[in-house]
C-alpha positions as CSV (number, residue, x, y, z in Angstrom):
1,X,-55.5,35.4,2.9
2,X,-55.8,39.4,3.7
3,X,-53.1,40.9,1.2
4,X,-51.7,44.6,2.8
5,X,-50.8,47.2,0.4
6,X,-49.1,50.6,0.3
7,X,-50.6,53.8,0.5
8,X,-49.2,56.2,-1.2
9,X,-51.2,59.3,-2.5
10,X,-54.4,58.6,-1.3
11,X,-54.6,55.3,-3.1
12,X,-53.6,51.6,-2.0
13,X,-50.8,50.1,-4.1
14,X,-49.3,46.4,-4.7
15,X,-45.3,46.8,-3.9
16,X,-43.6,47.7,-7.6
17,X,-41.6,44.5,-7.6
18,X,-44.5,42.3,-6.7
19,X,-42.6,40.7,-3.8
20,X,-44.4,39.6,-0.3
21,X,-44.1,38.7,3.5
22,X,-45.8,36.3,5.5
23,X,-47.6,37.9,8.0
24,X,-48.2,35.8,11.1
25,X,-51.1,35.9,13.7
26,X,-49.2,35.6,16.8
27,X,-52.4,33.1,18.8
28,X,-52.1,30.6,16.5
29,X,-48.9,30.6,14.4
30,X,-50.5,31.0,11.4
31,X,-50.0,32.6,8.4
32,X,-53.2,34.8,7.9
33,X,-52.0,37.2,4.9
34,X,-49.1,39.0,3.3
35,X,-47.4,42.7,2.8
36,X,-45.5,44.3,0.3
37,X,-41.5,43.7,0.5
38,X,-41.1,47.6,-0.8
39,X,-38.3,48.4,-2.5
40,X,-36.6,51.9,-3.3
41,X,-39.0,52.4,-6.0
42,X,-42.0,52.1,-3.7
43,X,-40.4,54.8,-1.5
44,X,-39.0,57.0,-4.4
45,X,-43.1,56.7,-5.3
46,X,-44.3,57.3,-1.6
47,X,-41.6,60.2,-1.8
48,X,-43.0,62.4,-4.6
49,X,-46.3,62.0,-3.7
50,X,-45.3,63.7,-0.6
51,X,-43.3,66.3,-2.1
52,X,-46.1,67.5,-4.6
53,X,-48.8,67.4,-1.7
54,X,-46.1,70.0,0.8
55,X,-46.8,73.1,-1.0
56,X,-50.2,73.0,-0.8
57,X,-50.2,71.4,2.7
58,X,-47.9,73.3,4.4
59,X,-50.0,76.6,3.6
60,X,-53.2,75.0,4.8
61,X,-54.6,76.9,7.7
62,X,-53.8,75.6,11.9
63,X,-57.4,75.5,11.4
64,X,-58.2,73.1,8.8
65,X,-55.3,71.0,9.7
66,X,-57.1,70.5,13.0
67,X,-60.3,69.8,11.6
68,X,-59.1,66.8,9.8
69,X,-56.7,65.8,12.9
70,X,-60.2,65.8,15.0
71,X,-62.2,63.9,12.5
72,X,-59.1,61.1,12.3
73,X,-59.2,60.9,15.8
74,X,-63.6,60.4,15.9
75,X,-63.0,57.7,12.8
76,X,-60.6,55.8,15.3
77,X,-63.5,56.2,17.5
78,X,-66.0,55.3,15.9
79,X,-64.0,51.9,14.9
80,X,-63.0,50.8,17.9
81,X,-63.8,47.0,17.7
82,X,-62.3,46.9,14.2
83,X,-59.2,48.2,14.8
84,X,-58.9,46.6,18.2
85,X,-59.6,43.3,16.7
86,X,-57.1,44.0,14.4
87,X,-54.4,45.3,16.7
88,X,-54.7,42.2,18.3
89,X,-54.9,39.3,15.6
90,X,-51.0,41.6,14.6
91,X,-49.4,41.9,17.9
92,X,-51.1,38.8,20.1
93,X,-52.2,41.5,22.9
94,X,-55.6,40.4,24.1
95,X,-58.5,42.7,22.4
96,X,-59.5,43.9,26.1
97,X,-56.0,45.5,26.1
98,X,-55.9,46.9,22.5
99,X,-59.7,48.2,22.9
100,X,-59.3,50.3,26.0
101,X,-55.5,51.9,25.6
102,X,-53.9,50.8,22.2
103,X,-57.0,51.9,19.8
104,X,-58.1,55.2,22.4
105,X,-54.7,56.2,22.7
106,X,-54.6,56.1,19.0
107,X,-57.3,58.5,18.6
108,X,-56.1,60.8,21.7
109,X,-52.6,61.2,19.7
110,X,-54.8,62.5,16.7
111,X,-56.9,64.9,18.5
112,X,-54.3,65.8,21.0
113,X,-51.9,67.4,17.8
114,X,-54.9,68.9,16.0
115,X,-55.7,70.9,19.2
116,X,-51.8,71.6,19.7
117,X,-51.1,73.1,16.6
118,X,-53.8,75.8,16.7
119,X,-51.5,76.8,20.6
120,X,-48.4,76.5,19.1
121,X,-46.5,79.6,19.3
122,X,-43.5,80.8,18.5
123,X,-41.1,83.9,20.3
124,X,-40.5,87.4,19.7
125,X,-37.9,89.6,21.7
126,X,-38.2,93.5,21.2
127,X,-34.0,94.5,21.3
128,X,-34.8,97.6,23.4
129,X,-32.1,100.3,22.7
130,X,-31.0,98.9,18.9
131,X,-34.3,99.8,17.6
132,X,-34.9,96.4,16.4
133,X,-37.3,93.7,16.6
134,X,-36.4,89.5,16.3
135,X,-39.1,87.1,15.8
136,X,-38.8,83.5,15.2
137,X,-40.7,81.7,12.3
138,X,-41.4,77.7,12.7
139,X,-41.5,76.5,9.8
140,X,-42.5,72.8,8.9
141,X,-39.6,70.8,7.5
142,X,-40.6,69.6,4.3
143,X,-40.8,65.2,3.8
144,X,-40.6,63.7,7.1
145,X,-39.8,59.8,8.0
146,X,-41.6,58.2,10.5
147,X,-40.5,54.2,11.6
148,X,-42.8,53.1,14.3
149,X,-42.5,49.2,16.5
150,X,-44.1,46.5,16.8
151,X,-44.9,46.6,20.4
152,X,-47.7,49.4,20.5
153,X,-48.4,49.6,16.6
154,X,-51.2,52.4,16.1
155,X,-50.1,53.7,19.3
156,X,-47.0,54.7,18.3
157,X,-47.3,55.1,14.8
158,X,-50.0,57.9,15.1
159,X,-47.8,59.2,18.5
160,X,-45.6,60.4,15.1
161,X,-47.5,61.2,12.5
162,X,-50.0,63.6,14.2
163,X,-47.8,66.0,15.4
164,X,-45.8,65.9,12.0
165,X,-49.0,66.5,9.7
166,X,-50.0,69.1,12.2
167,X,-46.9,70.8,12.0
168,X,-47.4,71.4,8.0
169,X,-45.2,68.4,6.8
170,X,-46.2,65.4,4.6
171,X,-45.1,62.3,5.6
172,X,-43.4,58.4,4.2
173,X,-44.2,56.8,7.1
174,X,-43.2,52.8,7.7
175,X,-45.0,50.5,10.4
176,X,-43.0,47.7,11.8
177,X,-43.7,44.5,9.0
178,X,-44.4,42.3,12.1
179,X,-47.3,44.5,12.7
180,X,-48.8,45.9,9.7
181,X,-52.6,45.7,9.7
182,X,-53.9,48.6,11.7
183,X,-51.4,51.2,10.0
184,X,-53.0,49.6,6.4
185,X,-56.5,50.3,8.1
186,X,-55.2,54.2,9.0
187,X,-55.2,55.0,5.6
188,X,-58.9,54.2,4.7
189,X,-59.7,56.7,7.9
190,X,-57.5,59.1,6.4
191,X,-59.2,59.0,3.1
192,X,-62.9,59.4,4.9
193,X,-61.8,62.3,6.8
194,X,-60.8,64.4,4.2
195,X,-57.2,64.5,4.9
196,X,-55.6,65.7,1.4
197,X,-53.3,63.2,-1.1
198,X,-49.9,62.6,-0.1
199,X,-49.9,64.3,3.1
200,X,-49.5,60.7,4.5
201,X,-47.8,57.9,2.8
202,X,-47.5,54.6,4.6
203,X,-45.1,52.1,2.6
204,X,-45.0,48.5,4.3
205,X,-41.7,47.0,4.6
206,X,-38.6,45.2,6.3
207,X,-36.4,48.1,8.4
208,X,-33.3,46.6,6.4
209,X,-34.8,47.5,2.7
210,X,-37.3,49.6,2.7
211,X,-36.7,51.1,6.4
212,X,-33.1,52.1,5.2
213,X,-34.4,53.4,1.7
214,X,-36.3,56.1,3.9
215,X,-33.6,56.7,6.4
216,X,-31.1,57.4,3.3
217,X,-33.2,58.9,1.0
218,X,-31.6,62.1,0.1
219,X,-34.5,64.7,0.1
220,X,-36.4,62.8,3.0
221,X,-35.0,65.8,5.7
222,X,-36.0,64.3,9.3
223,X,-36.5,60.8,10.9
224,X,-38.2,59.7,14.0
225,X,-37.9,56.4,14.8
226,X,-39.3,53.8,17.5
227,X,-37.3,50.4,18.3
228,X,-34.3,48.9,19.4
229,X,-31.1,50.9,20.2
230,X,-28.7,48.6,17.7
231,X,-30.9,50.0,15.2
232,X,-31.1,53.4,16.6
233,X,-27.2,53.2,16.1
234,X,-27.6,52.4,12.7
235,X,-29.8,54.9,11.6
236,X,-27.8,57.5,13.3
237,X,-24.6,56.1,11.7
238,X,-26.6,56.7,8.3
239,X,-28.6,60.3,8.7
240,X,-26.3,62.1,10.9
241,X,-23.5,62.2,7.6
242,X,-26.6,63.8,5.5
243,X,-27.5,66.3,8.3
244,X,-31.2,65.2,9.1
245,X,-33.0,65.7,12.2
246,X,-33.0,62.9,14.3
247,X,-35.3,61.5,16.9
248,X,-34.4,58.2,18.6
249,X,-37.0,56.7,21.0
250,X,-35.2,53.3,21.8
251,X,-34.7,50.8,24.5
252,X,-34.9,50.6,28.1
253,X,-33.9,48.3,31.2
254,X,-36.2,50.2,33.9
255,X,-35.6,50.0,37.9
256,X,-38.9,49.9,39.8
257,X,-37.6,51.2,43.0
258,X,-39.3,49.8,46.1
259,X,-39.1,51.5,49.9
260,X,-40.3,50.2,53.2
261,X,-42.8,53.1,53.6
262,X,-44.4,52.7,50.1
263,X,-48.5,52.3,50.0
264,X,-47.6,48.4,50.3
265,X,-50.9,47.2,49.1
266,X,-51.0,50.2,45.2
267,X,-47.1,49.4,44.8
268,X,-48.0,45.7,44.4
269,X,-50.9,45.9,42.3
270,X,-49.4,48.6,40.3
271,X,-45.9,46.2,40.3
272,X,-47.8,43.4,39.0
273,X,-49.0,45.6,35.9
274,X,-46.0,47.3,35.3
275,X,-44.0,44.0,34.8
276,X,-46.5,42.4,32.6
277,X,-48.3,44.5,30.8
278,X,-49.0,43.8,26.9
279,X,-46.8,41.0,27.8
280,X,-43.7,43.0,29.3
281,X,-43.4,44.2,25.8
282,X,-43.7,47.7,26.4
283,X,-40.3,50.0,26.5
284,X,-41.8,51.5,29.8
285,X,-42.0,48.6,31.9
286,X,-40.1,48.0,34.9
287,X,-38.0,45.1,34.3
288,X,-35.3,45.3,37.5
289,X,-37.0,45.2,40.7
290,X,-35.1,46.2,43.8
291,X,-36.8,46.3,47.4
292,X,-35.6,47.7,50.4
293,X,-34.2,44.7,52.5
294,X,-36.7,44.8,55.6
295,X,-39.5,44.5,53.3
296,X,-37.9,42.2,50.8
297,X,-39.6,38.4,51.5
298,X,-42.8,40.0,52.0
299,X,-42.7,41.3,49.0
300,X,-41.2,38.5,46.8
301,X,-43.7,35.9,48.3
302,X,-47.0,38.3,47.7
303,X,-45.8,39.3,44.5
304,X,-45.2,35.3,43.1
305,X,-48.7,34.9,44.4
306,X,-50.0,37.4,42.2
307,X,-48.0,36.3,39.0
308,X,-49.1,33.4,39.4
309,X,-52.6,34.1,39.4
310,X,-52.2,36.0,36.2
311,X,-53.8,34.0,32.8
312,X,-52.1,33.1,29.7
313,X,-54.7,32.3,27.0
314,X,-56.0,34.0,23.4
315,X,-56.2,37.0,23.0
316,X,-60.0,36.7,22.1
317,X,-60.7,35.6,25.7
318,X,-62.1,38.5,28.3
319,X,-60.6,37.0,30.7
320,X,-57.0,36.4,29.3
321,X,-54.4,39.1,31.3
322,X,-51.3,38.2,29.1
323,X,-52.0,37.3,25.6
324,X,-49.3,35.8,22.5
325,X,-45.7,37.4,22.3
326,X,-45.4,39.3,18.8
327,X,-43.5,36.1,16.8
328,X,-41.8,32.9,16.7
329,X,-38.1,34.4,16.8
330,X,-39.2,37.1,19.9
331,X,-40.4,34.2,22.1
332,X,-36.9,32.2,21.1
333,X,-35.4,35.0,22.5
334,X,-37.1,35.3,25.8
335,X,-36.6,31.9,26.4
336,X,-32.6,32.1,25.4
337,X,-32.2,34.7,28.5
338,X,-34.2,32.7,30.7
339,X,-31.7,30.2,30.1
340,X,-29.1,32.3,30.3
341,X,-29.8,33.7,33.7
342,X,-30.4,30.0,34.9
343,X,-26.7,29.8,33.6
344,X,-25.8,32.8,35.5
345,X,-26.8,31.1,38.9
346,X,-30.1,33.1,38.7
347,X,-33.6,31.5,40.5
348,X,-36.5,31.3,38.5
349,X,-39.4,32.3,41.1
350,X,-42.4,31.5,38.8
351,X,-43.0,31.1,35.1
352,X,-39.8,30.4,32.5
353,X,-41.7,27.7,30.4
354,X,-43.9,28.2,27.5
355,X,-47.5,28.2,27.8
356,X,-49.7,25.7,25.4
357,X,-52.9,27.2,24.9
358,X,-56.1,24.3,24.5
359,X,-56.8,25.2,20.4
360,X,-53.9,27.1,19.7
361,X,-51.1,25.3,20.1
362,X,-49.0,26.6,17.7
363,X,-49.2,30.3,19.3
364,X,-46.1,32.0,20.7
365,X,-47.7,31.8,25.1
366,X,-45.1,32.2,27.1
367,X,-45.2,32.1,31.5
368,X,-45.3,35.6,33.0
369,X,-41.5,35.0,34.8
370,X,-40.0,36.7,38.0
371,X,-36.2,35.6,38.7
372,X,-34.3,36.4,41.3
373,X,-30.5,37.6,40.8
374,X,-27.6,38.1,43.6
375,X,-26.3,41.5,41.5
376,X,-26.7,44.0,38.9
377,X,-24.1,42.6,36.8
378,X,-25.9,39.6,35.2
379,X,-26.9,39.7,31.2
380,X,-30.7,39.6,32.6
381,X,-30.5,42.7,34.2
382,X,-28.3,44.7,31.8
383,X,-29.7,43.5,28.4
384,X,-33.0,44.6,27.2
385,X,-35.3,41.2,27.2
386,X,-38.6,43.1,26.5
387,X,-40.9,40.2,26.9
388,X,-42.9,38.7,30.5
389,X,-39.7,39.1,32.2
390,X,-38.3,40.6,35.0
391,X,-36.0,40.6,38.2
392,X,-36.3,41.1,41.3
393,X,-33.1,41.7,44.3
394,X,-32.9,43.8,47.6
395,X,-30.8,46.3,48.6
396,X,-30.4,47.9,52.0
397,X,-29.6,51.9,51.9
398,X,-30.5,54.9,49.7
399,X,-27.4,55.2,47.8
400,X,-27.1,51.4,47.1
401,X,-30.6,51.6,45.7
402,X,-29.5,54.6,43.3
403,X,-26.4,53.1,42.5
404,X,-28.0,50.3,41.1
405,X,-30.7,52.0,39.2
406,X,-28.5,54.3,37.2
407,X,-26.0,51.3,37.0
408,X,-26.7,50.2,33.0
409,X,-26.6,51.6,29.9
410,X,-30.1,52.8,29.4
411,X,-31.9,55.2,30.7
412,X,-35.4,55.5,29.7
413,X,-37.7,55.7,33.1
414,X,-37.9,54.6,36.4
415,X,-40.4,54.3,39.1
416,X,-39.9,55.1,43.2
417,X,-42.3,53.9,45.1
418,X,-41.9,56.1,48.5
419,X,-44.1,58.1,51.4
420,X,-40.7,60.5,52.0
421,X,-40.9,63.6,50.4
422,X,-36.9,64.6,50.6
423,X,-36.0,60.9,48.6
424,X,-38.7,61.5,46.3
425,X,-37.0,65.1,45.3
426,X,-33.3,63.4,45.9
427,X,-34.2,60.8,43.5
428,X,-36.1,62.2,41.1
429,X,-33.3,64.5,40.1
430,X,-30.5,61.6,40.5
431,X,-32.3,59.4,38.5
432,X,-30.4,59.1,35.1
433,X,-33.9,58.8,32.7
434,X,-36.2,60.6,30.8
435,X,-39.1,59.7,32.7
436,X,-39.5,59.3,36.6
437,X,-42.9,58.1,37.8
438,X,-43.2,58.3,41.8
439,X,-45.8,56.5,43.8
440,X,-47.5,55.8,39.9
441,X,-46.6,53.7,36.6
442,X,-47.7,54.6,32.9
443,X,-49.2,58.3,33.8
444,X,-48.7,59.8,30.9
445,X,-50.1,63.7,30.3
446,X,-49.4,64.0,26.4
447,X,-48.1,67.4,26.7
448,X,-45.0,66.2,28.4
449,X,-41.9,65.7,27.1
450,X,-40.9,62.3,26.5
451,X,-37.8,60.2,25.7
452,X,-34.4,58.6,27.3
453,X,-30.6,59.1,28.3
454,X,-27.9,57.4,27.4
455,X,-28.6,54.4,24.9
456,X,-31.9,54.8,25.7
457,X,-32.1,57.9,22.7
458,X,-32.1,60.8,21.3
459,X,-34.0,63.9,21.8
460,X,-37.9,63.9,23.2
461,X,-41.5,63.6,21.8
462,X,-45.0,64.8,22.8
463,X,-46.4,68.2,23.1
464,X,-45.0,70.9,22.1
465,X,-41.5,68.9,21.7
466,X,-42.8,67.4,19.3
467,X,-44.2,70.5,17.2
468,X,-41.1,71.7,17.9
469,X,-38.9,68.6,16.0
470,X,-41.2,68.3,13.1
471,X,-40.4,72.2,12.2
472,X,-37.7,74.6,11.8
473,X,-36.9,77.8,13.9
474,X,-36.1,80.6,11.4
475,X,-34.7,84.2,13.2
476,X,-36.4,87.4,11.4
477,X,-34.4,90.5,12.8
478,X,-36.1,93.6,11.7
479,X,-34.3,97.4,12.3
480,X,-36.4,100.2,12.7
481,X,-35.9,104.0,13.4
C-alpha cells in the first residue's frame, strides 16, 4: 500500500485527523494506496505556511524565480519514466500517452513561466501636457488557490502553479483525489530544486471538504480551478460574495466541423485522435461531429473502420491506443448516456459495451463509441459525456453547420476542417468558443490565451494571461513641473 501525504512547508505530512481514501488503480480495480481526507486544519496549516513564505518570496528576484522554475522543469525531465508510470497507474491513460505529452507538457508549463516572468512587463503612459507620468505596478496577489482535474493531472496542475509561483505568489494548491500521485511526487522535485518552504503547498483532498475549505478560506485571495461546470457554479456562488479572483476553466461539448473540400485523408486521421484521445477524457476533444452532406457516408463508413481498429488494453502495453477510464462511477456514467441515446432513438455505429481486458478484469475498459443522432437536441449531444464518446450527423449548408455548432451551452473550442479561406475567416469569428483550431486539433502555442464562453468559464490562462491573473495592476500617477 503506497500512503500519499500532504505537503505543506517543504515537508510531507499525514492529514491532522488521521482520516484516508482509497485510491484506485484504474487497469485493475484495485485498491493500491490511500490519501489524506484533509480537513480545514490541514488547509488552515497549508495556509500559513504560505503566508510566512510570501514576504520573502514575493521580493525574490524574476531571476532566481526562474532559475528554480527551469530546474523543476529539468527534474520532470530527468524523471520521465517515473512520473509517467505513475501518471498512468492514477489516471488509466496508457504510459506511451503520459510519457510523450502528459509528463513533457508538465515540464514545458515549468520552464515556459520561469522564462515568462523574466518578459513580463507592465505599461507606462507619459500624460503629455499635465506634466505627469502613470505607470502600472503588477504586483503578485498574496495566497493563491489552485484546484486541478483528474483528466490531465500534472498537466494541468503545473499549467497553474507555474505561472502563480512565477508571478511572486505562494500557493495551497489541491490535485483532484481521484488522481493524486504525480502531484505527491511534485513536491519531492520541488524540494531538490531549491524551490523555497511554503511557496508551494499541495494538500490532498475531496473538492467537497477540503476543496471548499480553500475556495472559502477567508485570506486565500484568488482561485483557479479546472473541472466540471456544476462545480465551477459552485465555487463561483462561494468566492464571488468574498471578492476573490476567479478563474474557471470548465466543460465543453466541442463541434468538429467537417467540409467537402477538407484534406480528406489529415481530417480523418486527425478525427480519429481528436475523439479518443486519453480516452475522450480531455475537455478539448471534439465530441459532436457534423459533415457536410455530400461527403457524409464516406465519411461515417471510413471513420467506423478506423475506430474500430483502435485497441483497448492496459495501460502498460505499447501497443494499447485507449487505456482504463479514470474510475468505477466515470465509466457508469458513460455507459448511462449510451443508454440514454439508445433511448433517444440514437444508432450506435461501433463500440457502446465495456471492454474485459485478459488479466485485468476488474479495470474500468470501455469501447471507443461513435453514434449517430437525427438532431442537435438529444441529451448526447448537449450534455458533457467526457469519456470515448462521440456523435456524428450531417448537415447540408454553411449556416446550418454554424447554427448547430454554437447551438449548446458551452463553448470551449471547435475545430473547421476546410480548404476555403473566406469560411475559415467567417467562422472563425462566428464561432462562439475560446479556442478555434482550423485544418488542426490540439496545437497549442503556450503563450496563447486560453479558456471558454458561456458555461464553458470564466476568464483565460496561459502566457502572459496568466501572469496577468496571478497579480494585481496597481496605477502610480506621478506630477511633475
Amino acid at each position: 500500500m503506497q500512503n500519499i501525504q500532504n505537503y505543506i512547508n517543504g515537508n510531507f505530512h499525514n492529514p491532522i485527523n488521521n482520516e484516508w481514501i482509497d485510491n484506485y488503480n484504474p487497469s485493475n480495480g484495485a485498491v493500491y494506496g490511500q490519501i489524506p481526507n484533509s480537513s480545514k486544519e490541514d488547509v488552515e496549516q497549508a495556509y500559513q505556511s504560505a503566508k510566512s513564505a510570501f514576504k520573502q518570496w514575493s521580493h525574490t528576484s524574476f531571476e532566481e524565480r526562474s532559475r528554480i522554475l527551469i530546474k523543476i522543469s529539468e527534474l520532470l525531465e530527468a524523471n520521465l519514466q517515473r512520473f509517467a508510470e505513475a501518471e498512468s497507474k492514477d489516471n488509466g491513460k496508457p504510459i506511451s500517452l503520459a510519457k510523450s505529452v502528459d509528463i513533457p507538457r508538465a515540464a514545458s508549463n515549468f520552464r515556459f513561466f520561469g522564462n515568462a516572468i523574466t518578459q513580463f512587463a507592465s505599461e507606462s503612459h507619459e500624460s503629455v501636457g499635465q506634466d505627469a507620468i502613470n505607470f502600472t505596478l503588477r504586483q503578485p496577489i498574496g495566497v493563491v488557490g489552485c484546484i486541478s482535474p483528474w483528466n490531465l493531472p500534472l498537466y494541468l496542475f503545473t499549467w497553474k502553479i507555474a505561472p502563480a509561483i512565477a508571478a511572486g505568489n505562494c500557493v495551497v494548491a489541491k490535485p483532484s483525489e481521484v488522481t493524486p500521485l504525480t502531484a505527491y511526487l511534485l513536491g519531492e522535485i520541488c524540494n531538490e530544486a531549491g524551490l523555497p518552504k511554503g511557496v508551494l503547498n499541495i494538500v490532498q483532498g475531496l473538492g467537497t471538504t477540503t476543496g471548499q475549505a480553500i475556495v472559502e478560506h477567508p485570506d486565500i485571495k484568488a482561485i483557479s480551478f479546472t473541472g466540471g461546470t456544476a462545480t465551477g457554479a459552485h465555487i463561483a456562488r462561494t468566492a464571488a460574495p468574498m471578492f476573490k479572483k476567479l478563474s474557471l476553466e470548465l466543460g465543453g461539448k466541442n463541434p468538429n466541423i467537417i467540409f467537402a473540400d477538407c484534406d480528406y485523408d489529415k481530417m480523418l486521421e486527425t478525427t480519429v485522435r481528436s475523439s479518443f484521445a486519453n480516452q475522450g477524457q480531455i475537455c478539448l476533444c471534439g465530441s459532436r461531429i457534423f459533415v457536410e452532406e455530400s461527403i457524409y457516408k464516406k465519411f461515417k463508413a471510413d471513420f467506423v473502420q478506423k475506430v474500430k481498429q483502435l485497441k483497448v488494453g492496459h495501460p502498460s502495453d505499447e501497443s494499447t491506443d485507449i487505456g482504463a477510464l479514470v474510475s468505477k462511477t466515470h465509466l457508469e456514467k458513460v455507459e448511462l448516456y449510451v443508454k440514454i441515446a439508445e433511448d433517444e432513438g440514437a444508432k450506435i455505429l461501433c463500440g457502446g459495451l465495456e471492454v474485459t481486458v485478459n488479466g485485468y478484469e476488474n479495470g474500468y475498459y470501455f469501447q471507443p463509441t461513435i453514434i449517430e443522432v437525427q438532431d442537435n437536441v438529444c441529451r448526447i449531444n448537449q450534455e458533457e459525456v467526457f469519456g470515448p464518446v462521440v456523435t456524428i450527423m450531417s448537415f447540408k449548408t454553411d449556416k446550418e453547420a454554424l447554427v448547430l455548432a454554437n447551438d449548446v451551452k458551452y463553448g470551449l473550442s471547435a475545430t473547421v476542417w476546410t480548404s476555403n479561406l473566406n469560411r475559415t475567416m467567417q467562422f472563425s469569428q462566428k464561432l462562439q468558443t475560446g479556442i478555434v483550431w482550423v485544418n488542426t486539433w490540439m496545437m497549442r502555442d503556450l503563450r496563447t490565451p486560453f479558456g471558454g464562453t458561456k458555461a464553458s468559464g470564466v476568464g483565460r490562462e496561459g502566457g502572459f494571461d496568466a501572469l496577468r491573473f496571478f497579480t494585481e495592476p496597481k496605477n502610480v500617477c506621478i506630477k511633475y513641473e
